[in-house]
Every structure is written in structure tokens, then in C-alpha cells.
Wavefront OBJ file of the C-alpha trace (Angstrom):
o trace
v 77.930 200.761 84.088
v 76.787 203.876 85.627
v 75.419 207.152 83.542
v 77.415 210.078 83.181
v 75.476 213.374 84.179
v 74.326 214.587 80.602
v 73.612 211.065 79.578
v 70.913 210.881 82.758
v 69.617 214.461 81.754
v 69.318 213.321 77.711
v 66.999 210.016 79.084
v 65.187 212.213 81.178
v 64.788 214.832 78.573
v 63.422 211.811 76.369
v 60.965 210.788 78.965
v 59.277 214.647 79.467
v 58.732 214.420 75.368
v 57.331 211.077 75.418
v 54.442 211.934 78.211
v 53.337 214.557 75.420
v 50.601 213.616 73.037
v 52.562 214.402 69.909
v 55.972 213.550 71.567
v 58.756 211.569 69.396
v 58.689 207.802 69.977
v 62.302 206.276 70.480
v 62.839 205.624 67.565
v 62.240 209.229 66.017
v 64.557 210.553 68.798
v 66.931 208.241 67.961
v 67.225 209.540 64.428
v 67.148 213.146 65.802
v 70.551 212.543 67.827
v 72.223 210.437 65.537
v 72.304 206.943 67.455
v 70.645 203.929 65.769
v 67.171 202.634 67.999
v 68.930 198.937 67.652
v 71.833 200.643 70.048
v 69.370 202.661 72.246
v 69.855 200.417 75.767
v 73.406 200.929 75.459
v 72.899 204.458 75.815
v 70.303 204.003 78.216
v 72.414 201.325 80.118
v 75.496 203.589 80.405
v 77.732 200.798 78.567
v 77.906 204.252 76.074
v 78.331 207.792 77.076
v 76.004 210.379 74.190
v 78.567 211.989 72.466
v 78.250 216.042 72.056
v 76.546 215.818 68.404
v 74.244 213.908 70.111
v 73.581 216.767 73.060
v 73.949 219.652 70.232
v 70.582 217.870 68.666
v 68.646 217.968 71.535
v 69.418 221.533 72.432
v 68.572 222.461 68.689
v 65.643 220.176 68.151
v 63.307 220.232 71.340
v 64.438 223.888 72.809
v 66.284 222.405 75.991
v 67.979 224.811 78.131
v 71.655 224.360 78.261
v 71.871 225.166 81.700
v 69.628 222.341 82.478
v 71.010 219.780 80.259
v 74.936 220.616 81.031
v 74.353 221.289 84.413
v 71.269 220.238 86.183
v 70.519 223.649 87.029
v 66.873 225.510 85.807
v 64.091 224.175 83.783
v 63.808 221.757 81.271
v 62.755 223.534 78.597
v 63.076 226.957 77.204
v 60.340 229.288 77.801
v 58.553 230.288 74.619
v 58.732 233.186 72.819
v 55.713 235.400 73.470
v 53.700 236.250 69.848
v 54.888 239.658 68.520
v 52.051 242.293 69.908
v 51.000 244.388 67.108
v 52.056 247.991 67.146
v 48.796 250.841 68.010
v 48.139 253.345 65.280
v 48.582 256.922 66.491
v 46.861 259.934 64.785
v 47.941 260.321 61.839
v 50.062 263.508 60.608
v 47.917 266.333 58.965
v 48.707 266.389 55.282
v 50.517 270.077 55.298
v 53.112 268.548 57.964
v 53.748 265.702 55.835
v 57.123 265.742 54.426
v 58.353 263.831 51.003
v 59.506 260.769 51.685
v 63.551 260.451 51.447
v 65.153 258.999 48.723
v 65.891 255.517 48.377
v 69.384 254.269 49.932
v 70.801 251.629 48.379
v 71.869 249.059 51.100
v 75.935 248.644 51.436
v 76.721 244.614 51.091
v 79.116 243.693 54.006
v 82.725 243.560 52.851
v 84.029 239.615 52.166
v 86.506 240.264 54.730
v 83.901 240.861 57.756
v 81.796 237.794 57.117
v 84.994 235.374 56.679
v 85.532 235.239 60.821
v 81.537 234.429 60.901
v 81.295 231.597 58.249
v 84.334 230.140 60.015
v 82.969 230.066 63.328
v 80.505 228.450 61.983
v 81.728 225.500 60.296
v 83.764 224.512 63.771
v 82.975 221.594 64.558
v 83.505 220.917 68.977
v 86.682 218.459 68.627
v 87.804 221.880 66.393
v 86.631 223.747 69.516
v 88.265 221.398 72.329
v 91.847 221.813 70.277
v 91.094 225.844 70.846
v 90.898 225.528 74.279
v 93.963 224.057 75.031
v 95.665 226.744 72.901
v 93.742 228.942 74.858
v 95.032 227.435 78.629
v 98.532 227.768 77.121
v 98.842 224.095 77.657
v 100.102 221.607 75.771
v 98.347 218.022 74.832
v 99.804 216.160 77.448
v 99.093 217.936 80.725
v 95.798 219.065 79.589
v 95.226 215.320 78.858
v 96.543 214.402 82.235
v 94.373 217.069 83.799
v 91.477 215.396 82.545
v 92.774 212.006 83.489
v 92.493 210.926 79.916
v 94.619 209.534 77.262
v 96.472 211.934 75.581
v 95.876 209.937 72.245
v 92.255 211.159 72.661
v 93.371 214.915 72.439
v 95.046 213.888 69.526
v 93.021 212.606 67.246
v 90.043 215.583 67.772
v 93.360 217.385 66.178
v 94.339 215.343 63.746
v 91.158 213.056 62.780
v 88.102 214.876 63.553
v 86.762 212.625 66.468
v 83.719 213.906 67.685
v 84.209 213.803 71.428
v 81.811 212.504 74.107
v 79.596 214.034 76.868
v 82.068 212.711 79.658
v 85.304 214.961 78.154
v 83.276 217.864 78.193
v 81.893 217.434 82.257
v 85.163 216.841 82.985
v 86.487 220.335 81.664
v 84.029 222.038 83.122
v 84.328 220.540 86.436
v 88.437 220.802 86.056
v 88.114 223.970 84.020
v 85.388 225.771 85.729
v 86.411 229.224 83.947
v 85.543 227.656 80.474
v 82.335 228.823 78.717
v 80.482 224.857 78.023
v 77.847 226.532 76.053
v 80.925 228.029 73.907
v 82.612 224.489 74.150
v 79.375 222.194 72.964
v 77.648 225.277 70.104
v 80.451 228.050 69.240
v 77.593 230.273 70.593
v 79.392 232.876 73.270
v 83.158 233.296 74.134
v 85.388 230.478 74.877
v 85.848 231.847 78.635
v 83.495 233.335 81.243
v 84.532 236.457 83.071
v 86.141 235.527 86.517
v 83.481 236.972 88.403
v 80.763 234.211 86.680
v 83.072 231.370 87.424
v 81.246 228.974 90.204
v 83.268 229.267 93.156
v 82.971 225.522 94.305
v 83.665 223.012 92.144
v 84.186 219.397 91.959
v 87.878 219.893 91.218
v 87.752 222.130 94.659
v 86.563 219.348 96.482
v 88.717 216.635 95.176
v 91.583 218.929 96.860
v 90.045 218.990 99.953
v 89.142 215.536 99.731
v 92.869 214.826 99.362
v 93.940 217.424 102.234
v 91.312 215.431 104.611
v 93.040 212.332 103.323
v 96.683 213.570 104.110
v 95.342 215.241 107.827
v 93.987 211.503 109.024
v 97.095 209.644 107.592
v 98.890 212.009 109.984
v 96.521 211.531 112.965
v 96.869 207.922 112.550
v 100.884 207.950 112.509
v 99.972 210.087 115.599
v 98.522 207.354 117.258
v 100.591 205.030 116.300
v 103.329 206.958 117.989
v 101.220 207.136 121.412
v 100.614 203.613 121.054
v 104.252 202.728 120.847
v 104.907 205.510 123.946
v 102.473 203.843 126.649
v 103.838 200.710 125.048
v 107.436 201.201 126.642
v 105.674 203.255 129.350
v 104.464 200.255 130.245
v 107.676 198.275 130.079
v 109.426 200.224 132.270
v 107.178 199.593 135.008
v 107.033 196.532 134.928
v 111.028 196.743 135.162
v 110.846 198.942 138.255
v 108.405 196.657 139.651
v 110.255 193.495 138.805
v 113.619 195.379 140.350
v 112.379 196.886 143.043
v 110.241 193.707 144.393
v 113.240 191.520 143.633
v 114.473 189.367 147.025
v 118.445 190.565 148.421
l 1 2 3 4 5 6 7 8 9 10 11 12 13 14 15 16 17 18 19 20 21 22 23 24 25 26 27 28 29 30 31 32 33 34 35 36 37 38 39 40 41 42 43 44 45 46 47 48 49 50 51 52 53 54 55 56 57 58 59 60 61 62 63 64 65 66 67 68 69 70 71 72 73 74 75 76 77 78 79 80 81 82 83 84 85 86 87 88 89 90 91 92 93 94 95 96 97 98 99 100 101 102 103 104 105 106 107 108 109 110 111 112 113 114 115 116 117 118 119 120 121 122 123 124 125 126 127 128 129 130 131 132 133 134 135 136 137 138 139 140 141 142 143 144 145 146 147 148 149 150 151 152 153 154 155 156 157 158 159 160 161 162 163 164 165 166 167 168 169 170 171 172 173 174 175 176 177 178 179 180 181 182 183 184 185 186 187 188 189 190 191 192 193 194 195 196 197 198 199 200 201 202 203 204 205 206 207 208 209 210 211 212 213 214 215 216 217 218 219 220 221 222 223 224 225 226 227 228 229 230 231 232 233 234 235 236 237 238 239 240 241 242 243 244 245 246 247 248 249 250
């Protein structure tokens, strides 16, 4: 079976860390992303797609860039963060400019009511996320389902048992889907839809149309010539009747 897209990236992300010196061995990546190292050629073979808690680890673990991993586009790896430079003492103030310090503020503790939205965004999990989103499209399970070109039972259970979905569902919303936010879709991190003016203008779902369009234009060309066929066809015949009338003896 072939590899999806993110599946090929997660191997190839595996690879990169295993050239290091201190990079994970299968089996400790493996454990990271939450497949057993017995199952690890399925994966690897394509008989299974990496499902998103699977991606979600890698991201978090070994500081992949989710434009790279999601997408195929950039590097690898996150850059790293530079070390904090520390700050250059100034002159100091002369002692008759100094001023008493101010008195001690007691810090305010954030209302319960502002960090309730926070804790749960947090404890989303993505088939929580993918049920959003079609709330969000103003669709209902079905279409968005048959959009997807997937069975609406799938849809179904992320709402109703928790399913974790795989890497495949989520390529093939953002390659129907193109205004949804993936990073939003796979960590919470972001809003759930990028402006219109960030949305990639060609997409796979674009091309698929014209694919079909093409398809439709040559059916007609070839009923076309099927037609012109069929005219020199009797063109024909009637010459040969003129010629067989014509040429016939009194």
C-alpha cells in the first residue's frame, strides 16, 4: 500500500534523528508516538496511516515544524531559540535622584470565569476539534463526510466515541478545505480558520475540477469525431451512388 503524505514526512523525520549521535532508536520513537515497535513496518509499509496523536508527538517531542511535517513546505526542524543576552548595566542613578521604592502591589488572581475558555481549549482533544469544524462549515455529517469521500460513520463516532482520527482525514480537509487552519485542526494552537487572503490559491481540490472539466472537454471532442466520422461515412456513400447511377448502361 502506498504512504500517505504525513506518514512519508514522520519516516523521514525518523531517519534525520537516527543519523544523530544521541538520536532515538526505533524503538524509543516508537514509544514517543504511541505505536508499539512490534507494529512499526506496518507504519512504515503504509498497510497503516499514523494517526494525529501520533503527528502531535513528534511536533511536541523533537521541535518539527508544522509546516514541514503537514505540508512539505520549509525545514525540518525548528530553528533554536537563541540564549537570552544579558542586559548592560548603565550608570547608575546618583543617590539624591533616587526615589523610594513604591509600595508593594498585591497581584490580582484572574477571575474563574476568564481561565474556564483556556482550560477548555485545552483539554480538546482533535476528533473534539474535527466535530467543531463541521459546525463551523455550517454543514452537516453527511455532506461533509461525502466531501471527504469518507464514511459518514467515521464523522460519527469522533462525536460520539472519541476516535482519534488519522493523518489521511486531516490531508484531506486541508486539501478539500483549504481555508481551514491544520495547525488549529492537529494542536488547538491558532484559530480554526485562516484569513482569506492566507488561503493557498491552488489546491488539489482545484485541480481535481479541472481535471474533471479536461475530462468532460475530450469526451466532447471525441463525440465530435465520431460525428465527422459518421459524415464522410455517408459522404462517401453517396458517391459511390452517383457513380454507380451515373455509370449505369441505358
Amino acid at each position: 500500500m502506498e504512504l500517505t503524505p504525513i506518514s512519508q514526512r514522520v519516516l523521514l523525520v525518523y531517519e534525520a534523528l537516527a543519523r544523530r549521535i544521541t538520536g532515538p532508536t526505533k524503538k524509543a520513537f516508537s514509544e514517543v508516538i504511541g505505536i508499539s515497535a512490534s507494529n512499526w513496518n506496518k507504519y512504515a509499509g503504509g498497510v497503516r496511516p499514523f494517526d494525529l496523536t501520533s503527528v502531535v508527538a513528534v511536533l511536541k517531542t523533537y521541535k518539527v515544524s508544522p509546516n514541514y511535517l503537514l505540508f512539505g513546505e520549509g525545514s525540518m526542524f525548528l530553528p533554536l531559540s537563541p540564549p537570552p543576552t544579558a542586559a548592560q548595566p548603565g550608570p547608575g542613578p546618583s543617590p539624591s535622584s533616587m526615589s523610594p521604592p513604591p509600595a508593594a502591589v498585591e497581584p490580582q488572581q484572574p477571575k474563574p470565569e476568564a481561565m474556564q475558555p483556556a482550560r477548555v481549549m485545552q483539554k480538546q482533544t482533535i476528533a473534539q476539534r474535527v466535530v467543531m469544524l463541521v459546525e463551523l462549515l455550517g454543514l452537516e455529517v453527511t455532506p461533509f463526510a461525502e466531501s471527504l469521500e469518507i464514511n459518514p460513520g467515521n464523522i460519527r463516532n469522533y462525536m460520539h466515541r472519541g476516535t482519534s482520527p488519522n493523518s489521511d482525514l486531516i490531508e484531506k480537509i486541508a486539501e478539500t478545505y483549504p481555508q481551514v487552519n491544520v495547525v488549529w485542526l492537529i494542536t488547538g494552537a491558532g484559530e480554526p480558520l485562516l484569513p482569506e487572503s492566507t488561503s493557498p490559491p491552488d489546491t488539489l481540490a482545484t485541480c481535481r475540477q479541472d481535471l474533471e472539466t479536461a475530462r468532460h472537454q475530450l469526451d466532447s471532442f471525441k463525440e465530435q469525431l465520431k460525428l465527422k466520422d459518421q459524415l464522410l461515412e455517408a459522404k462517401e456513400e453517396t458517391i459511390a451512388l452517383f457513380r454507380s447511377t451515373y455509370n449505369r448502361p441505358n
